[in-house]
N, C-alpha and C positions, 0 to 999 in steps of 0.2 A: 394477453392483450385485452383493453377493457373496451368493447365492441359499443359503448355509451358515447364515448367518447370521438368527437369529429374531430381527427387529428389531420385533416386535409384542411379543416376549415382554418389552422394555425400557418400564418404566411409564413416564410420562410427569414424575414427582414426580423421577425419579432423573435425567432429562435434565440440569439445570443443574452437577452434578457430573461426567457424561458429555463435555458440554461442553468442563469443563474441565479433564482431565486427557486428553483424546483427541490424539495428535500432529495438529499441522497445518503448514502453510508459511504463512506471510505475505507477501503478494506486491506490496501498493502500503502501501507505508509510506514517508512522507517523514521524515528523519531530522533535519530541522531543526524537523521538529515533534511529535518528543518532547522536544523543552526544556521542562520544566516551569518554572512559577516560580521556586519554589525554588534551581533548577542558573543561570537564569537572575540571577537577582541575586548567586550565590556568582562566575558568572562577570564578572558588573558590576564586582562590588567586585576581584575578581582580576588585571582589565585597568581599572580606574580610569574604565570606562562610565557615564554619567549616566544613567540611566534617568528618564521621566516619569512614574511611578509610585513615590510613596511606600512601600509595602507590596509582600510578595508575594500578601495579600488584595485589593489595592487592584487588581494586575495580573489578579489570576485575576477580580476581579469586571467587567474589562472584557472577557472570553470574551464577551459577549454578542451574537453575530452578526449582521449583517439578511442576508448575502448571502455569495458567493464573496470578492469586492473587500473586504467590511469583516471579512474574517479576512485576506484578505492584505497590508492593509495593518498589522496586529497582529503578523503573522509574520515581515514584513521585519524590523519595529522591532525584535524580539526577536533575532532572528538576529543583531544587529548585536555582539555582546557577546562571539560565536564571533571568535577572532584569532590562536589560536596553534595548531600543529599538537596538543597536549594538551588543549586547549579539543574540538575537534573529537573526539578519543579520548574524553575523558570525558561527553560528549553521546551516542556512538554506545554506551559501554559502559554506559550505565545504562539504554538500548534493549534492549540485549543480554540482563543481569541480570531485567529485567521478562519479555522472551520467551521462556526456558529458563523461568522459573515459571509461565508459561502454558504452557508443555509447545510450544513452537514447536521445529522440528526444524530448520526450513532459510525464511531470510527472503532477500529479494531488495529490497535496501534503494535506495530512493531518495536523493540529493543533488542540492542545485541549486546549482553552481556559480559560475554568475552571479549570485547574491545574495552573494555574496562578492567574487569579482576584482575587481566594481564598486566594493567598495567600498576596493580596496589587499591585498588575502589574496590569495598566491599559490596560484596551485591546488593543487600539489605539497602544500601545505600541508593543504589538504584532503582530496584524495584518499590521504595518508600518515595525515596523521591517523586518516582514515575505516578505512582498511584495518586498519591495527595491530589496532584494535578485533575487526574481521573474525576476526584471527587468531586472538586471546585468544580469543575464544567459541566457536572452534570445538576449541581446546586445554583449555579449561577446563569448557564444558559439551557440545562433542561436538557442536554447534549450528553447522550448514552455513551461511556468509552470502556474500553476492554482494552488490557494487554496482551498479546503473544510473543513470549519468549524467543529468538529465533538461535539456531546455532551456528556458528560460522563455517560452512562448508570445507576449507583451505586448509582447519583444525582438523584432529585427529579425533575419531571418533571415543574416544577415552575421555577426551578432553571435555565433550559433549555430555557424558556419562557425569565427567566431574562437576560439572556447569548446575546440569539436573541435582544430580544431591544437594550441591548451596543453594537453590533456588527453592527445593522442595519445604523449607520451612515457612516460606511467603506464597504457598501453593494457591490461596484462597486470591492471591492480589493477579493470575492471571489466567486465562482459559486455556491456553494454549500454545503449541508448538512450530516454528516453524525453519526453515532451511535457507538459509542464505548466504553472501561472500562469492568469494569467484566458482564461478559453474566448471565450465573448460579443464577435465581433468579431474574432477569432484563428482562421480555420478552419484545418484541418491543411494545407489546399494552400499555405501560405505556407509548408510547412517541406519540400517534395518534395522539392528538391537536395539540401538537409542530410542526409536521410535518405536519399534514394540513395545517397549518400557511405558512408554509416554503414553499410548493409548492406552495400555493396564491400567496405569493409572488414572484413566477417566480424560483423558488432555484430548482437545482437537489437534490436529496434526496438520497442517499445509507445507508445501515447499516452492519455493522457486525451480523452474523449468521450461524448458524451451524458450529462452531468452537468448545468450550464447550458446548454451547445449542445445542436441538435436534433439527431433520428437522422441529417439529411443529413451530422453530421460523424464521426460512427460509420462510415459507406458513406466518407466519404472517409479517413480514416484506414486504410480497410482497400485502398480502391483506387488510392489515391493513394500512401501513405505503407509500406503491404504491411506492417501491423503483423501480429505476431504475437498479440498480448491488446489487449482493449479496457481501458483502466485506467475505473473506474463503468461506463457504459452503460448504466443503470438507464433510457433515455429510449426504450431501443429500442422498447421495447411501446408507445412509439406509430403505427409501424408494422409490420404484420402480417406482412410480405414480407421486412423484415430481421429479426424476429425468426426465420421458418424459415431465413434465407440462415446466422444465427449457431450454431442450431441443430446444422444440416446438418451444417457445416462444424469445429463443435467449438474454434469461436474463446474464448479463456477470458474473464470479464468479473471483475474485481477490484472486488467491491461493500464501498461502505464503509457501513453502513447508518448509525453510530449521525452519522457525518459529514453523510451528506443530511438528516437530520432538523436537526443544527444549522446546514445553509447553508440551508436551507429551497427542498430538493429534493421534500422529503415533509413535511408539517406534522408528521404523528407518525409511532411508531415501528409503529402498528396501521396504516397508512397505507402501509407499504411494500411492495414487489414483489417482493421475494425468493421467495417461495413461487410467485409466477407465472411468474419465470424459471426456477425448477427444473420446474413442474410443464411449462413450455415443452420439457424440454430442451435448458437453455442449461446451461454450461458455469461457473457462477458458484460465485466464491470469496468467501470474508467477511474482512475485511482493515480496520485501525485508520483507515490515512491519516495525520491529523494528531491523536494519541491525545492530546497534553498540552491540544491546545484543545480536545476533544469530545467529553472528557468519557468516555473508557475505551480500552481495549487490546483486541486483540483476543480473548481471551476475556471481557472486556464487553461485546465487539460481540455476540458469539452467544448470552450469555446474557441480555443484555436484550433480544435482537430474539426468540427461539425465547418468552420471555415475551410478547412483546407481540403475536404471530403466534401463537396454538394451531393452525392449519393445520400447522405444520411439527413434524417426530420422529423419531423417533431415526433412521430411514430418511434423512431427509434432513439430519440430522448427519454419517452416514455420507458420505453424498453429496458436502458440501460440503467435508469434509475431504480425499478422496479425489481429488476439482477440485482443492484447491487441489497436492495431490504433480502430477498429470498436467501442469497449467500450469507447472510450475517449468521453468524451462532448467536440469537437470542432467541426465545420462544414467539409461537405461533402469532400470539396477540399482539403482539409488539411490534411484529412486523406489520398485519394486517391495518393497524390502528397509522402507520406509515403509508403506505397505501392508499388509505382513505386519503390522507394529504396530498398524497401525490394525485391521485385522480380527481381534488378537487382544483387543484393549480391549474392541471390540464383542462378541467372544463371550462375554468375561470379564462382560459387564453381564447380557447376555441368559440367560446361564444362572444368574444369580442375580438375576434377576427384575426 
């Protein structure tokens, strides 16, 4: 916390503007799921894809979720449209374009490779795609981005091994690893090999945990797997001992709020625990996830949860932004040169009331 700074002196009225112009990093974002409708049927019609959806109303009207499973089963089918290396650029650049207008500084983008090879898309395809994009935004809006790889949990750990060798020739195009797909019946200990592999080889490691699964897969992701961030972890407070063990330790948690409310982690958005894990000191960052199904971007995420939460302000704007530069994998400077922005924003509120 930067003790300069009179963050009582910021009303509470002026918050959702603070919000949204404040730098942050975004750090669990899947990139297959910003395909909005919209991109999605321009890319139908582009590669000659049947969609079972009439409309792009008709599509957006089946967002309606019960669970983790009945979004991913929505996600696969969408993704299916992605075929060409420009498909995949013009998906990651309309990420891109959204994030620079929410004043995102430096994102660490998710892809899931295996919803693709599986289906005939060479990875190369992907991860070339992916990157250009990468470039363009950090050329055009100065906006730092990184890939990590994720593996599909639901897969069999072979498949994950195999995933890694195709990718291993574009090693330079991503930093790192991470765990995702359906939780429930997937714990992290199926992925240990894989991930030993990955951190040999020099890779950051994160996974999704405690979102569906219990905290026993938060502990194993972190002892098992040696992750560096917990991606959600929102389940931890149900135990008292990992919530100090995460504390202590300063492990980052990538909370998607407005996403647990649509998988029905939290029935609402008054219902969430963000303000418990800050006021824990946990390490938590506020992050889209899958923005085109759930309904906002990350600064949707912060201004409808900091609405629906009055416990939290501009102290813990501060907060959250500030997690989210510490959690990033770049270097020291980079972060702290972020920082300074951030603690200028905030003075710039504070002294004008």
């Amino acid at each position: 916390m930067n003790p300069s700074i009179d963050f009582d002196a910021i009303a509470r009225d002026r918050l959702p503007a603070l919000l949204r112009t404040m730098p942050k990093a975004e750090l669990h974002l899947h990139i297959e799921g910003t395909l909005e409708p919209e991109l999605i049927f321009r890319l139908a019609q582009r590669n000659g894809v049947a969609l079972p959806y009439p409309s792009v109303d008709a599509l957006r009207a089946a967002y309606a979720f019960t669970d983790l499973q009945s979004f991913l089963d929505l996600y696969y089918a969408g993704a299916g449209v992605l075929q060409t290396e420009q498909d995949f650029f013009d998906m990651a650049w309309a990420y891109f374009e959204r994030a620079a207008a929410d004043n995102v500084v430096h994102a660490e983008v998710f892809f899931d490779p295996q919803t693709h090879t599986e289906r005939g898309v060479g990875i190369e395809t992907v991860i070339v795609g992916l990157e250009h994009a990468c470039r363009r935004a950090h050329a055009e809006y100065g906006l730092s981005a990184k890939l990590i790889l994720c593996f599909l949990r639901h897969l069999s750990e072979e498949a994950a091994f195999a995933t890694l060798e195709q990718a291993l020739p574009y090693r330079q195009h991503f930093i790192g690893v991470g765990l995702d797909s359906s939780e429930r019946g997937h714990p992290p200990e199926k992925f240990a090999r894989v991930f030993a592999r990955c951190r040999e080889l020099g890779l950051h490691v994160v996974a999704h945990a405690g979102e569906e699964g219990p905290p026993a897969y938060i502990e194993s992701a972190l002892d098992v797997l040696k992750v560096e961030r917990i991606d959600h972890g929102v389940r931890c407070t149900e135990d008292p001992a990992l919530v100090r063990r995460l504390a202590a330790s300063r492990v980052p948690l990538t909370v998607c709020p407005l996403s647990n409310v649509k998988l029905r982690v939290f029935d609402t958005l008054a219902d969430h625990n963000l303000k418990t894990l800050l006021a824990a000191g946990l390490c938590a960052t506020v992050n889209s996830d899958d923005p085109a199904y759930f309904g906002g971007y990350v600064n949707d995420n912060f201004v409808q949860t900091f609405a629906a939460l009055p416990a939290l302000n501009a102290r813990d704007a501060w907060q959250l932004a500030a997690n989210s530069f510490d959690a990033s994998f770049v270097p020291d400077a980079q972060k702290a040169g972020w920082r300074q922005r951030l603690d200028a924003t905030f003075a710039a509120a504070a002294a004008s009331g």
